[in-house]
C-alpha positions in Angstrom: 27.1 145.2 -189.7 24.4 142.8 -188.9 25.7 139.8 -190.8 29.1 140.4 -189.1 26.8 140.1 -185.7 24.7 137.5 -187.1 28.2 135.8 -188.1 29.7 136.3 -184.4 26.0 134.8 -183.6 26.7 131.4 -185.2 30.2 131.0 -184.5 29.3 131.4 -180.4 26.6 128.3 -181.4 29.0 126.1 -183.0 31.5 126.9 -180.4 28.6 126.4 -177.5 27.7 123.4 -179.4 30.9 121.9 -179.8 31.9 122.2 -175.6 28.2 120.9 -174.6 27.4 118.0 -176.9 30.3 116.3 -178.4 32.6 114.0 -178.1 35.6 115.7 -176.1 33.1 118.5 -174.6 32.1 119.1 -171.0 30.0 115.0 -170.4 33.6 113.7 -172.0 35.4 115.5 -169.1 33.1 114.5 -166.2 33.1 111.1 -167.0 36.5 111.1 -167.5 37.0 112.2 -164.1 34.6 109.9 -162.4 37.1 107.1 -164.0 39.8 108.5 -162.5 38.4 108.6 -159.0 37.2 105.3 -159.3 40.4 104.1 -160.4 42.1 106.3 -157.6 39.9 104.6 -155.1 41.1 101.2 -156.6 44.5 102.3 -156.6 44.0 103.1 -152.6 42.6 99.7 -151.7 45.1 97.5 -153.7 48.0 99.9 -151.9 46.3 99.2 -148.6 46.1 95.2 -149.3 50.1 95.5 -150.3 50.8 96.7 -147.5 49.1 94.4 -145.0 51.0 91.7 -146.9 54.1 93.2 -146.5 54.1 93.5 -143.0 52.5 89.8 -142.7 55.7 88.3 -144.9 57.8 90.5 -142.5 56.0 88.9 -139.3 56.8 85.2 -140.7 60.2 85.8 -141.4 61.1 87.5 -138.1 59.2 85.5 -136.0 57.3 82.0 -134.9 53.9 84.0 -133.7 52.5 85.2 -137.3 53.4 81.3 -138.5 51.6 79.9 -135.5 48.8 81.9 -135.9 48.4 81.0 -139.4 48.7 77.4 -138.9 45.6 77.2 -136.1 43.4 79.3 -138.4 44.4 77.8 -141.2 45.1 74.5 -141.0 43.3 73.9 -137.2 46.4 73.0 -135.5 47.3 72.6 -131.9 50.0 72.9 -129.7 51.4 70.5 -127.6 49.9 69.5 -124.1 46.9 71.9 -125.5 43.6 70.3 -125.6 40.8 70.7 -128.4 37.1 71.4 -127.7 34.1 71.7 -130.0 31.3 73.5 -129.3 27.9 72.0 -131.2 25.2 74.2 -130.5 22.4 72.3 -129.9 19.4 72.3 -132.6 16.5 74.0 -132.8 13.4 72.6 -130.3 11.4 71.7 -133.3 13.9 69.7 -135.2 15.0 68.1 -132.2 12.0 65.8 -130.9 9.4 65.0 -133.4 6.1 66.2 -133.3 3.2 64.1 -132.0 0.7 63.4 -134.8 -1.8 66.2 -134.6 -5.4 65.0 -133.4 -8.7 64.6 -135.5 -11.0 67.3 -133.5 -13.8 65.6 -131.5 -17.5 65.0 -133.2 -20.2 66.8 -131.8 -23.0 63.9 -131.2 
């Protein structure tokens, strides 16, 4: 009877051994999920992205706005009778004027 148990004993280790370290055991399953969430998450984002082009190829084929909107932040257009402004900011204080040429300190006589 105790090399039947001591049988049963090393059968449970190979078995233990076999779902803990190799190569389709317990770290095989886990990672294989973490790719699948990460791929699920990709998955999301690229549906997401279809979508918003989808509705923007619906916008410039049922009307002028979406094209219009396109073309001034696109391509910087204007409209008719509309007129253009630039703002430059001015620059900085120290690159504007140049320095005066810093002073040799006084001698002591």
């Amino acid at each position: 009877m105790k090399w039947f148990a001591g049988l049963l004993f090393l059968v449970l280790l190979g078995t233990q051994f076999r779902l803990w370290w190799s190569d389709s055991g317990v770290r095989d399953v886990s990672r294989l999920r973490q790719s699948v969430e990460q791929a699920r998450l990709q998955n999301q984002r690229l549906s997401e992205r279809n979508q918003q082009m989808v509705e923007q190829v619906r916008d410039l084929k049922q009307g002028t706005a979406a094209i219009e909107e396109l073309a001034r932040s696109e391509l910087g257009l204007i409209a008719p009778r509309e007129t253009y402004y630039q703002v430059v900011e001015a620059a900085p204080a120290a690159l504007a004027a140049p320095s005066a040429p810093p002073t040799a300190p006084a001698a002591d006589r």
